[in-house]
MIVEX-987711 format. One record per residue (C-alpha): residue number from 1; residue in three letters; x, y, z. Coordinates in steps of 0.001 Angstrom, whole numbers, always signed. Each point is the difference from the previous one (the first is absolute). Example, Ala and Ser with C-alpha at 12.3 -4.5 7.8 and 13.67 -1.06 7.14 Angstrom:
2
+--------+------+---------+---------+---------+
| drennu | lonu |       u |       v |       w |
+--------+------+---------+---------+---------+
|      1 |  ALA |  +12300 |   -4500 |   +7800 |
|      2 |  SER |   +1370 |   +3440 |    -660 |
+--------+------+---------+---------+---------+
This chain:
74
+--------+------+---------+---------+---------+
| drennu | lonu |       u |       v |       w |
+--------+------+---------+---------+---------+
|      1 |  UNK |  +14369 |  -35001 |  -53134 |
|      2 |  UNK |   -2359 |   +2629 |   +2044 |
|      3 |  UNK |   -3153 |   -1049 |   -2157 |
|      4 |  UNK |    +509 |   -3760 |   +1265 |
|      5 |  UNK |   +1128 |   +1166 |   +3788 |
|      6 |  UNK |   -3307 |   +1491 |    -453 |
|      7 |  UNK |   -2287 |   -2463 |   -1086 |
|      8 |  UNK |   +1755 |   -2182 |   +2481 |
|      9 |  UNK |   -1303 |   +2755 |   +2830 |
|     10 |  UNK |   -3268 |    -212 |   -1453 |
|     11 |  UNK |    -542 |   -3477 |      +0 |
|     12 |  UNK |   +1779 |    -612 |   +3710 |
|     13 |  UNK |   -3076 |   +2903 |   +1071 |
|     14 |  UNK |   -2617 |   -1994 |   -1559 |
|     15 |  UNK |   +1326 |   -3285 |   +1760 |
|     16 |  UNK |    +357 |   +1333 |   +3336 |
|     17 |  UNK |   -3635 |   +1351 |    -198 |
|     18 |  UNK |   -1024 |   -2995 |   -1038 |
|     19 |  UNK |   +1368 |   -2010 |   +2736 |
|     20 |  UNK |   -1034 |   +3010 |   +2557 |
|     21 |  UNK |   -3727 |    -573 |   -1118 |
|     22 |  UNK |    +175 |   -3921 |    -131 |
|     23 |  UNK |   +1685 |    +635 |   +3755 |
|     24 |  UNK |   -2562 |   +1862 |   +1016 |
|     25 |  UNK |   -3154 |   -1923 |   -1599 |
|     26 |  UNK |   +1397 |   -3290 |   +2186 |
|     27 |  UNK |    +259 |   +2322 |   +2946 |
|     28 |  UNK |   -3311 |    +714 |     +35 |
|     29 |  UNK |   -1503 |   -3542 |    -555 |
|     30 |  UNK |    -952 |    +424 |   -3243 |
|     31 |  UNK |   -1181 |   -3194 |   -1589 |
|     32 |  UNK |    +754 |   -1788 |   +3165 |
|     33 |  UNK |   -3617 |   -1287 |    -516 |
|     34 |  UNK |    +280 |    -947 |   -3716 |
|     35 |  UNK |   +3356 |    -499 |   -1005 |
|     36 |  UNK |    +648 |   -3699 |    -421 |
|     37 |  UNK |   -3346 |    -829 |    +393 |
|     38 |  UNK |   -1064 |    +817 |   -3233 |
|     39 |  UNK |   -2597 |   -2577 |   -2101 |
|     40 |  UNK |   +2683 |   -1920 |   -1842 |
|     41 |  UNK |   +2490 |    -545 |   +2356 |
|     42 |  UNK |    +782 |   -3243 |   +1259 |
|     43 |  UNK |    -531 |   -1196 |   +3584 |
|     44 |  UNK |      +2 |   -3916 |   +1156 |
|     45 |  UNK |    -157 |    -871 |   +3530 |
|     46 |  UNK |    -298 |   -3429 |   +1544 |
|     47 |  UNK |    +604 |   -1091 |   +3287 |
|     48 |  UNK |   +3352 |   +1276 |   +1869 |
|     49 |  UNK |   +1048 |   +1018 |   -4156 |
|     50 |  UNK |    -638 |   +3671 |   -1641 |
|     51 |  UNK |   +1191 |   +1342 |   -3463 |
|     52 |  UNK |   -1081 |   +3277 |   -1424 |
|     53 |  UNK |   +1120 |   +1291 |   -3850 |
|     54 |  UNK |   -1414 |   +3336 |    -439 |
|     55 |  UNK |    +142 |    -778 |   -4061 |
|     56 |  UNK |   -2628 |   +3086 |    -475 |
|     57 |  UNK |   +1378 |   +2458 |   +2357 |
|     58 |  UNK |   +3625 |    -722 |   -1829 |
|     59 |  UNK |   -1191 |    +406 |   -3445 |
|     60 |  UNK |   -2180 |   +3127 |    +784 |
|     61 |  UNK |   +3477 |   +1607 |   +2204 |
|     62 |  UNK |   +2069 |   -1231 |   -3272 |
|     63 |  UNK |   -2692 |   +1977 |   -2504 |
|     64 |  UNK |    +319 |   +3176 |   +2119 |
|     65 |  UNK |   +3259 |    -199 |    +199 |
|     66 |  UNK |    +649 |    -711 |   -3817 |
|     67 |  UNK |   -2528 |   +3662 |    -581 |
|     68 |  UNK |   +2383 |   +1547 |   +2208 |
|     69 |  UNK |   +3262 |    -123 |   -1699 |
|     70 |  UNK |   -1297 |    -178 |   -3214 |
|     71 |  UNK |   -1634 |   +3688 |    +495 |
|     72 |  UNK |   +3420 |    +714 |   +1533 |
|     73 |  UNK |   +1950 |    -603 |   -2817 |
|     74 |  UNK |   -1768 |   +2270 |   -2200 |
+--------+------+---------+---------+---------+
């Protein structure tokens, strides 16, 4: 029971740093330029009508994301 209430610790650390540094990198602007703008995504406008997919900028947040917890789980 106190090696799991451990690991539990440990990982509840690593996700509230995690979500501290992704806080902080949107507080700063970071990728304001960029992000959702990348070559790939999808943007259509015509006349009074606009629709934007960010296809790239969700597969490259999903890839980063997938690196995370995988070296997490190790």
């Amino acid at each position: 029971m106190g090696r799991t209430v451990n690991e539990l610790g440990k990982m509840l650390f690593i996700f509230g740093l995690m979500i501290a540094g992704i806080g902080l990198l949107i507080w700063t602007g970071f990728g304001k330029d960029w992000l959702g703008r990348l070559p790939g995504d999808i943007h259509y406008t015509k006349g009074n009508f606009s629709f934007h997919f960010p296809l790239v900028t969700c597969l490259l947040l999903s890839l980063i994301l997938t690196l995370l917890l995988w070296l997490f789980r190790k």
